[in-house]
C-alpha positions in Angstrom: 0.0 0.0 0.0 3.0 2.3 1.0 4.5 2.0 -2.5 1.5 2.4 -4.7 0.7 5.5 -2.5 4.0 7.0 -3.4 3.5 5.8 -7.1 1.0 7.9 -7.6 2.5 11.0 -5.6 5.4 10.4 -8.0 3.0 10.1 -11.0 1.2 13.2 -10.3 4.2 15.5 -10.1 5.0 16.4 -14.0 1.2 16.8 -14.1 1.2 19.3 -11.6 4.3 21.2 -12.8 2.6 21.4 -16.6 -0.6 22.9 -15.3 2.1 25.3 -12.7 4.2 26.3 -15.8 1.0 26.5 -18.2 -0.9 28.6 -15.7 2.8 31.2 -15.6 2.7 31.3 -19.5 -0.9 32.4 -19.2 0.1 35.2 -16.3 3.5 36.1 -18.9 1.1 36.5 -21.6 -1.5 38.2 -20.2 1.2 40.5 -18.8 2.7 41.0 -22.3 -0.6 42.3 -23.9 -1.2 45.1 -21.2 2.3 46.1 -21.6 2.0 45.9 -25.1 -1.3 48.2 -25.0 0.9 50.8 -22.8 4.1 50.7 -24.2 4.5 54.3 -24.8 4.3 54.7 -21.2 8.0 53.4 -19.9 9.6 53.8 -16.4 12.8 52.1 -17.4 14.8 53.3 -14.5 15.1 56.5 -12.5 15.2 60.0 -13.5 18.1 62.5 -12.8 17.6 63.4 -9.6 20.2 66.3 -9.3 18.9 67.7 -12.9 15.0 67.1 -11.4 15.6 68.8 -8.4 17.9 71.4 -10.0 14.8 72.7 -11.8 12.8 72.6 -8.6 15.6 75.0 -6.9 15.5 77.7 -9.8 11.5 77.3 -9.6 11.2 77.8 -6.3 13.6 80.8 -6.2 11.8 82.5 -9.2 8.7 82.4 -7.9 9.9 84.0 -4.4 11.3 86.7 -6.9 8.9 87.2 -8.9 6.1 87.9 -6.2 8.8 90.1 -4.6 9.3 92.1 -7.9 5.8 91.9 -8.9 3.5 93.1 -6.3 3.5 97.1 -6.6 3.5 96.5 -10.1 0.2 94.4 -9.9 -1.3 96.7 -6.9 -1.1 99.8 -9.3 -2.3 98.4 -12.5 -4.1 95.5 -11.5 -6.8 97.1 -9.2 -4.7 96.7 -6.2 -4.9 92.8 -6.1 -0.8 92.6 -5.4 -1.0 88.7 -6.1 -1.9 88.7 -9.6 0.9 87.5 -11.2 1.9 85.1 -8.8 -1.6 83.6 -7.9 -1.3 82.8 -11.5 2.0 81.5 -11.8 2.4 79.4 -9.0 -1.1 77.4 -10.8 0.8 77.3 -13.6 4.2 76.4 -11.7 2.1 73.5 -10.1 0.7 72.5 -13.5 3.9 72.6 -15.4 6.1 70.1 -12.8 2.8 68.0 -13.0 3.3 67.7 -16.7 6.7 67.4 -16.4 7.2 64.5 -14.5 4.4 62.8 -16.5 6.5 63.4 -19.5 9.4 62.5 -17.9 7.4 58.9 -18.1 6.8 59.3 -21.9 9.4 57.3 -24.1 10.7 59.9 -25.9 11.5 57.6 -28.3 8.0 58.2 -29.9 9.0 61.6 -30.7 10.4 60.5 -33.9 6.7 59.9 -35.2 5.7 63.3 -33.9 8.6 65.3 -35.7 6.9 65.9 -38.8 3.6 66.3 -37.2 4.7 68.9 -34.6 6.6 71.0 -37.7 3.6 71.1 -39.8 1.6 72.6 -36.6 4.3 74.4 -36.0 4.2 76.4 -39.6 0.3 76.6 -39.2 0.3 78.7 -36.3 3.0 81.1 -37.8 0.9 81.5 -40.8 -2.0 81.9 -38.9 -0.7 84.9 -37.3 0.5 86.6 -40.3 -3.2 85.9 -41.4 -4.7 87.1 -38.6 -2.9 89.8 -37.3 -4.8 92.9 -36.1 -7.7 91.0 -35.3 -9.3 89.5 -31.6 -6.7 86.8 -32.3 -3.4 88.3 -33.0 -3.7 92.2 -31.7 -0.7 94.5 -32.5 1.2 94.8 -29.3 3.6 97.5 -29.5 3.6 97.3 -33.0 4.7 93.5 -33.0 2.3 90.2 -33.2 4.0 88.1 -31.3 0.8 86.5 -29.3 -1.8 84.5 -29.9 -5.2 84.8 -28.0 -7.4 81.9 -28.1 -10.7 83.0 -25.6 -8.5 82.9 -21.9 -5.4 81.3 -23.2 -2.1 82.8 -25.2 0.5 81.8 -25.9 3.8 83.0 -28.4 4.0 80.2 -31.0 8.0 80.9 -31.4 7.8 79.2 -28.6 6.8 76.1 -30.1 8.9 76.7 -33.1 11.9 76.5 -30.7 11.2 72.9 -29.6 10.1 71.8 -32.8 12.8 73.0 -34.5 15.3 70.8 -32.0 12.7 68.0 -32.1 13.2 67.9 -36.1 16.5 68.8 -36.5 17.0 65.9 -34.0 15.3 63.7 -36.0 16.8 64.3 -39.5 20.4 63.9 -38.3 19.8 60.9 -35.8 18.4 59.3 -39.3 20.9 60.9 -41.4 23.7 61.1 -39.6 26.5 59.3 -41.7 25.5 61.8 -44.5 26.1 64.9 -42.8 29.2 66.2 -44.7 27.0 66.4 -47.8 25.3 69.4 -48.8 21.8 67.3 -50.0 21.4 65.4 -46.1 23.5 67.8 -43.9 23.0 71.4 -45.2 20.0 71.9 -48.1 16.9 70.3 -45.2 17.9 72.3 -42.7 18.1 75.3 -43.9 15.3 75.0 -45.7 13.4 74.6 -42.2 15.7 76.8 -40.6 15.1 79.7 -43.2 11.2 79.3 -43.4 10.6 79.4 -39.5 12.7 82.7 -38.8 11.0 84.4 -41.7 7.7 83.8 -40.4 8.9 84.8 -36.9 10.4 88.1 -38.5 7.4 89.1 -39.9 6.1 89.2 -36.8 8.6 91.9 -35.6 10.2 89.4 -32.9 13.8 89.9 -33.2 14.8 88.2 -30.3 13.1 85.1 -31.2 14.2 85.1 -34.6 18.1 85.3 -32.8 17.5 82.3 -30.8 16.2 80.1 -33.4 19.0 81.0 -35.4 20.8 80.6 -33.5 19.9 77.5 -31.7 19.7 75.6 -35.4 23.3 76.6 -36.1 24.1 74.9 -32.8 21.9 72.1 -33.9 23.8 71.5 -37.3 27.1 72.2 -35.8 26.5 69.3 -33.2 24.9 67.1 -35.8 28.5 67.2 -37.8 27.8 69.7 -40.4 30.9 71.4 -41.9 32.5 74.5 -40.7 32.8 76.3 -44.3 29.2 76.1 -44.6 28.9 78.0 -41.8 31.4 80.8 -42.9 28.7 80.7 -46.0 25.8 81.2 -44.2 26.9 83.8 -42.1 28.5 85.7 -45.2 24.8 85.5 -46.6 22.8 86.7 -43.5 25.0 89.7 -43.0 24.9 90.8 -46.5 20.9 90.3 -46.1 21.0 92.2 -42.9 22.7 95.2 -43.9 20.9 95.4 -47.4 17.4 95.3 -45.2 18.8 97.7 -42.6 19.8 100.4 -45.7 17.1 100.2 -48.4 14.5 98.8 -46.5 12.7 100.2 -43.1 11.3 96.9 -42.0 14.3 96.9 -39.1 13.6 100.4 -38.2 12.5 99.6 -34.7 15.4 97.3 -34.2 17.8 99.8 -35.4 16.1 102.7 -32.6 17.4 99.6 -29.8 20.5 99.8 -31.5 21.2 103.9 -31.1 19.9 103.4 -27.7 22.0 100.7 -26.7 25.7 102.1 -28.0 24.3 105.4 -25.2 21.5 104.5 -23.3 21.9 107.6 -21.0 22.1 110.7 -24.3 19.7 108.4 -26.9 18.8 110.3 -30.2 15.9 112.4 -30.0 12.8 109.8 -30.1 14.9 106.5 -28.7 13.4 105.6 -25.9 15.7 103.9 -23.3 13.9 104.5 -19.9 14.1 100.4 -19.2 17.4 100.2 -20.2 18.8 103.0 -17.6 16.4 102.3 -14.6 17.4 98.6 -15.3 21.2 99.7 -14.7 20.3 101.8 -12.0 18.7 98.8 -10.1 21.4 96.5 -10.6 24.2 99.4 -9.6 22.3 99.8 -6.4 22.3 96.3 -5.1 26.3 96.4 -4.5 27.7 93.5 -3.4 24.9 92.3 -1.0 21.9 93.4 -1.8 19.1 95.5 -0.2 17.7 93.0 1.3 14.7 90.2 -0.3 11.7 92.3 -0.9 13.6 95.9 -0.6 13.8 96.9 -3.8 13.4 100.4 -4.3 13.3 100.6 -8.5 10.3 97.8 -8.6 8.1 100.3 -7.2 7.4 101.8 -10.9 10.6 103.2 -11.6 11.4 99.6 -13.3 8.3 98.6 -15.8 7.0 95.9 -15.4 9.8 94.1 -13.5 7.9 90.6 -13.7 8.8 89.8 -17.2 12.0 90.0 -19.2 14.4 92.6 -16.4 13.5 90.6 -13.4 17.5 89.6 -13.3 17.8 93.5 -12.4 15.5 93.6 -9.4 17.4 90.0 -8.4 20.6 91.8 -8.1 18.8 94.9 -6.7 18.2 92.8 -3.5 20.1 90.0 -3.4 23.4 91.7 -4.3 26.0 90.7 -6.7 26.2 87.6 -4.4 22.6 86.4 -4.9 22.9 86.8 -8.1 26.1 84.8 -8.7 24.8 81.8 -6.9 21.8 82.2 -9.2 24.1 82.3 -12.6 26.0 79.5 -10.7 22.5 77.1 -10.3 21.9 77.7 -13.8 25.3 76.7 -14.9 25.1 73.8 -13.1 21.6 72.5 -14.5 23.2 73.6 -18.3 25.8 71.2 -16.8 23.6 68.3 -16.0 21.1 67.8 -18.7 24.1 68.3 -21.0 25.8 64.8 -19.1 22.6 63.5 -19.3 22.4 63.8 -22.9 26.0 62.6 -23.8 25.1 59.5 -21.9 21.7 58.7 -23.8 22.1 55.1 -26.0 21.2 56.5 -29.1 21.8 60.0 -31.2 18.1 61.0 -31.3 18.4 61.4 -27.4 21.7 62.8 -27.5 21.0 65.6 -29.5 17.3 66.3 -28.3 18.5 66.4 -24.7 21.5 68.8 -26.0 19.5 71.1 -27.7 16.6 71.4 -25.5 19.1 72.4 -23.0 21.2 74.5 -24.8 17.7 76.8 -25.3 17.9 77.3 -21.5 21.5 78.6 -21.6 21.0 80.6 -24.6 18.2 82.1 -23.1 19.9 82.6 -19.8 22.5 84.3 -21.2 20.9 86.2 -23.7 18.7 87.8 -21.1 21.5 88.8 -18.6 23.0 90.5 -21.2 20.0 92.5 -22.4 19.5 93.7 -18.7 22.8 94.7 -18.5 23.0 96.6 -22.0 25.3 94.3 -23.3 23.0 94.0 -26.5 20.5 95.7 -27.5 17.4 95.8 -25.6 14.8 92.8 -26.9 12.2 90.5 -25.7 14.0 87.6 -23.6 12.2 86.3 -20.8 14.8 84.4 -18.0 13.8 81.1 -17.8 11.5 80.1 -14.4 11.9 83.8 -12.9 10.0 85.8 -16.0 6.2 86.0 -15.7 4.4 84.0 -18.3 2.2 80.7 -18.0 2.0 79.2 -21.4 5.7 79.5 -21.5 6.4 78.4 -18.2 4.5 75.0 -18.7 6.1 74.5 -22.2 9.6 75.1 -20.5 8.8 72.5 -18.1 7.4 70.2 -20.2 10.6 70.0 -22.6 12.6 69.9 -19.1 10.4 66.3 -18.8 11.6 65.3 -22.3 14.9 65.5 -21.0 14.2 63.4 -17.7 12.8 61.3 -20.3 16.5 60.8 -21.7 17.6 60.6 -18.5 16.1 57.2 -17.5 17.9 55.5 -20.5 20.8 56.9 -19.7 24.3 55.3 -19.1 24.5 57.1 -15.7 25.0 56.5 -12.5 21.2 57.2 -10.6 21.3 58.7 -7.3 
């Protein structure tokens, strides 16, 4: 009896192992298909954690500044309600790390279907506002249509031509990247798209938008292995077309007013205007080395207009001193830094030169706006990045800041 007992616990075994190992090829495949249905979501492994929390910083520091520069501002013109403008941002501030880390969870992988897509969007809104300027939709703002108003929202769509001129540029070389030193794969595309977005953007009288793209697709290009001489070329050809626009033409008049006003901002020509300019060089000369103090600023108090948008830098060194404002430069050189080690470290060139480029826009702009305040170019629109006023911007700068956490959890880096 004891053996035929244990017969039949021996027989049963492999039966009971088939059903285990059919019942775990069931669970596998069941498990497949729901991955399958959600593959464009992807954890993979963690994001950046110092580049993540980098961003957090700056955030959290602009929006201190911003409220301190912006409430006399908002008391004066916005019938006394001093928390305008930050009310508004910090919602936006909340929404745009909410979308962040959500796209930090996309695969940005999938953004080589959405190139093309993006581009074509991207030349129907520019259109649209050369269409519809003067109207509800596109009003003439000081003599510029750089917004577009759609019921309570508005937004600038250079903006979006900036990321989808990296997100396309990305794509084309990551695809054609062997062919670079040709002029049919690595010159006659890009400047095709290059040339046809900052034409639309200068017909809308945005200078300094039209600088960064340009310049930000020449960085593009130059990282994507395109020849130096071409770039001797092109530069040859947009300063001839400059000066020839400047002399027989008076479509740059405006920008060349900024330009008298800039080379002597305190004895302009008779009609330049260069108020900002000087009060802006007054607030930063009477910060000193330490500051008046968070919240003492004594040119925000409409001396300075409006000190929430692109010369917010100046009431930063106002109060927080030559100091403050190096440890601010410092925090921003340090998240340039970051996402750029993040990008090297991405497994395949798409990555590498989205995550470069979408970066790069953040130390282009950084730079370009220190130097406006401090008259070191011409005076032109160029917000700093999470200190300036401005919602739609502030989520889309946050939301490409989620592309490159994105990158950063297929990365070959070490994760905190």
């Amino acid at each position: 009896m004891t053996t035929d007992v244990r017969a039949g616990a021996a027989g049963s075994a492999p039966g009971a192992a088939n059903d285990g190992q059919t019942a775990q090829r069931k669970k596998n495949s069941v498990l497949k298909r729901v991955r399958k249905k959600f593959r464009i979501f992807s954890i993979r492994s963690g994001m950046d954690l110092p580049f993540f929390f980098l961003i957090l910083v700056l955030l959290t520091i602009g929006l201190v500044m911003l409220f301190s520069a912006s409430y006399p501002y908002a008391y004066y013109n916005m019938n006394g309600d001093s928390y305008y403008f930050i009310r508004n941002q910090v919602m936006f501030a909340v929404l745009g790390v909410a979308i962040m880390i959500a796209v930090s969870y996309f695969d940005y992988h999938h953004l080589h279907k959405l190139a093309i897509p993006i581009l074509l969007v991207t030349y129907l809104l520019l259109v649209a506002m050369l269409v519809l300027k003067d109207s509800v939709f596109v009003p003439n703002i000081k003599g510029a249509y750089r917004w577009f108003y759609i019921g309570p929202i508005n937004f600038q769509p250079s903006e979006v031509a900036k990321f989808s001129l990296i997100l396309i540029f990305s794509h084309l070389v990551s695809l054609n990247f062997d062919k670079m030193d040709t002029f049919r794969y690595g010159v006659l595309p890009y400047v095709l798209i290059l040339g046809s977005i900052a034409l639309l953007v200068v017909l809308e009288k945005h200078m300094s938008a039209t600088l960064i793209i340009l310049i930000l697709g020449a960085a593009m290009m130059f990282i994507g292995g395109v020849r130096l001489r071409w770039f001797g070329l092109a530069f040859a050809v947009l300063l001839a077309a400059a000066l020839y626009l400047l002399v027989f033409t008076d479509l740059f008049s405006y920008a060349m007013d900024r330009v008298y006003g800039w080379l002597d901002p305190f004895n302009p020509p008779e009609g330049v205007d260069t108020w900002q300019t000087r009060q802006s060089l007054m607030t930063i000369g009477s910060g000193g080395l330490l500051g008046l103090g968070l919240g003492q600023s004594r040119q925000k108090y409409l001396y300075l207009p409006e000190p929430q948008n692109d010369f917010i830098f100046a009431i930063v060194c106002e109060e927080l001193g030559f100091i403050g404002a190096l440890i601010i430069i410092v925090l921003f050189a340090m998240l340039i830094w970051r996402g750029i080690v993040v990008s090297l470290k991405a497994k395949d060139k798409f990555g590498m030169l989205l995550g470069v480029g979408l970066t790069f826009q953040i130390g282009l702009q950084v730079i370009l706006n220190i130097m406006v305040v401090t008259n070191t170019i011409p005076n032109t629109g160029i917000s700093l990045p999470f200190f300036s006023y401005g919602g739609t911007s502030l989520i889309m700068l946050l939301a490409e800041m989620g592309v490159v956490l994105s990158i950063s959890r297929n990365s070959a880096i070490e994760k905190l």
